[in-house]
Legacy VTK file of the C-alpha trace (Angstrom):
# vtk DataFile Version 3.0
C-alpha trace
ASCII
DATASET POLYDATA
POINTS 133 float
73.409 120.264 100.761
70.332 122.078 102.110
69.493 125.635 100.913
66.322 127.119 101.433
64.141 123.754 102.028
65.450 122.461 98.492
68.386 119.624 98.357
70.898 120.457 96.007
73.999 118.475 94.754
77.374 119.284 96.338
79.677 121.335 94.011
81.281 119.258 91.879
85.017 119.478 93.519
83.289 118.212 96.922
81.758 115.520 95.299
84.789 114.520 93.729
86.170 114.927 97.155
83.794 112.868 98.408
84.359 109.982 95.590
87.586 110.068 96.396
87.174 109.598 100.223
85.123 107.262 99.865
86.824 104.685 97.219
90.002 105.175 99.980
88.177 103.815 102.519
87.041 100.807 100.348
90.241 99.968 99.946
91.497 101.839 97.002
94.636 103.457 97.410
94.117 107.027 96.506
96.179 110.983 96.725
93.935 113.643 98.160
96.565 116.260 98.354
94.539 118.219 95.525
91.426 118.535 97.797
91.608 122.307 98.899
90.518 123.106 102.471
89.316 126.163 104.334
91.605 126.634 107.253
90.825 130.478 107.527
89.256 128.875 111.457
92.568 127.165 112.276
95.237 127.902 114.290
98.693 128.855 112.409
100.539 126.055 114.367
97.588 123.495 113.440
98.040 124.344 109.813
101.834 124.207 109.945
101.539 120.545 111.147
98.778 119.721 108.453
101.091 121.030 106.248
103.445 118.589 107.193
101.214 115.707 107.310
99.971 116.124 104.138
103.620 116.257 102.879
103.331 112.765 103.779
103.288 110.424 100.728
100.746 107.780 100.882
102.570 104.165 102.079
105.064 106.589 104.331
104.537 107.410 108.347
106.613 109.902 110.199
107.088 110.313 114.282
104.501 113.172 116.350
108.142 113.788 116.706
109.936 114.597 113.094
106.463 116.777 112.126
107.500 118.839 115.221
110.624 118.955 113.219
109.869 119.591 110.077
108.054 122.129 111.118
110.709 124.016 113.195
109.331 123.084 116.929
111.715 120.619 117.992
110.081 118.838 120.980
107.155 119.435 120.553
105.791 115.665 119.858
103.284 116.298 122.801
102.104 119.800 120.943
101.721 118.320 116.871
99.832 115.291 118.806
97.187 117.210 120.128
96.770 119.295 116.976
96.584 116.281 115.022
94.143 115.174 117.192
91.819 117.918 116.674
92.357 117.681 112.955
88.990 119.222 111.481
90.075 117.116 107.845
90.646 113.614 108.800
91.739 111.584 106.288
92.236 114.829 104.265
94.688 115.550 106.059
96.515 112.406 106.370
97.026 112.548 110.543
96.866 108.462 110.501
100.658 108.353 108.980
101.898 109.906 112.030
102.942 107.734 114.710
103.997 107.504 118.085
107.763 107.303 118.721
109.330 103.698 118.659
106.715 103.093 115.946
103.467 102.678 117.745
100.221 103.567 115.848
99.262 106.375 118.960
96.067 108.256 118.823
93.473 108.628 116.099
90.508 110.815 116.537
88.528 110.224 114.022
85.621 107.139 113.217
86.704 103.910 114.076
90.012 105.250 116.062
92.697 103.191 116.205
91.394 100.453 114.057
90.747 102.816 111.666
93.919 104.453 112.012
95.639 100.860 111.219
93.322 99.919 108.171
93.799 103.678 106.898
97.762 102.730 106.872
97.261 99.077 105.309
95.215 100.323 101.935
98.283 102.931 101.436
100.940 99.917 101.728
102.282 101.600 105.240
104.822 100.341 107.804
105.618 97.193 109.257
103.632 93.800 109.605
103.837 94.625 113.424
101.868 97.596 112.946
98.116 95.870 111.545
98.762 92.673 114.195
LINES 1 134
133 0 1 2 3 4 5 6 7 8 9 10 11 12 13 14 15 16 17 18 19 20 21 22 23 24 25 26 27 28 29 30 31 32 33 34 35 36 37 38 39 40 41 42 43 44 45 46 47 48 49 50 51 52 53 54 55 56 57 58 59 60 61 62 63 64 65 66 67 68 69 70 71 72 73 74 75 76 77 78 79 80 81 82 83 84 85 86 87 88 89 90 91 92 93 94 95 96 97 98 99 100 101 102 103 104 105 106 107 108 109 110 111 112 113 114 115 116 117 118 119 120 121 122 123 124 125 126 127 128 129 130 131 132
C-alpha cells in the first residue's frame, strides 16, 4: 500500500486475506468466509446473491438458478448471473460454485475464466469428473 510516497505493509487482516487467497489458489483447500468486505458500493440485490454464494460450503455448487431462490427471486437465473459476473470479490466471494443449469460450469469473470473457474472447483473437492474434463 502506497501512502504519501512511502510503501507500507497491508493491515494485518488483508494480509492474512491475502495468505489465504493465495495458498487457495496453490492448491490448498481453504474457508474465506471470515474475510470481511466493504459492500457499502454494491447494489442490495448484488449483495443478497453474495450472500448466498458465500453460504456455499467449499466442495458444494448450486444452480444461477437455486441462488435466485434462496434469495427470494425465483427466475431470476439470468439476473444472479450477471451480478455474479460483476462480482467485485472473486474468489472471496465464492461465484465459481455457481453453475449453469444441467450442471455446466457457465461464466466466470475473473483471471483465467473458465479454466480458472474449473481448477477453483477441483482444489475444493467440487462436482462431478465431467465437470474438470
Amino acid at each position: 500500500m502506497r501512502r504519501f510516497g512511502e510503501e507500507s505493509p497491508p493491515p494485518a487482516d488483508v494480509q492474512r486475506a491475502i495468505e489465504a487467497i493465495v495458498a487457495l489458489l496453490e492448491g490448498e483447500p481453504r474457508d474465506l468466509t471470515g474475510v470481511v468486505l466493504d459492500m457499502e458500493r454494491v447494489p442490495e440485490f448484488n449483495r443478497r446473491v453474495y450472500a448466498a454464494a458465500r453460504a456455499i460450503p467449499p466442495g458444494e455448487t448450486l444452480t444461477y438458478g437455486e441462488v435466485a431462490e434462496r434469495i427470494g427471486e425465483r427466475g431470476a437465473a439470468q439476473a444472479v448471473g450477471q451480478a455474479l459476473g460483476r462480482n467485485p470479490f472473486p474468489i472471496v466471494v465464492p461465484c465459481h460454485r455457481v453453475l449453469a443449469a444441467g450442471g455446466g460450469l457457465g461464466g466466470f469473470s475473473a483471471p483465467g475464466g473458465v479454466d480458472t473457474k474449473r481448477r477453483m472447483l477441483a482444489i475444493e473437492g467440487a462436482g462431478t469428473p465431467a465437470l474438470f474434463v
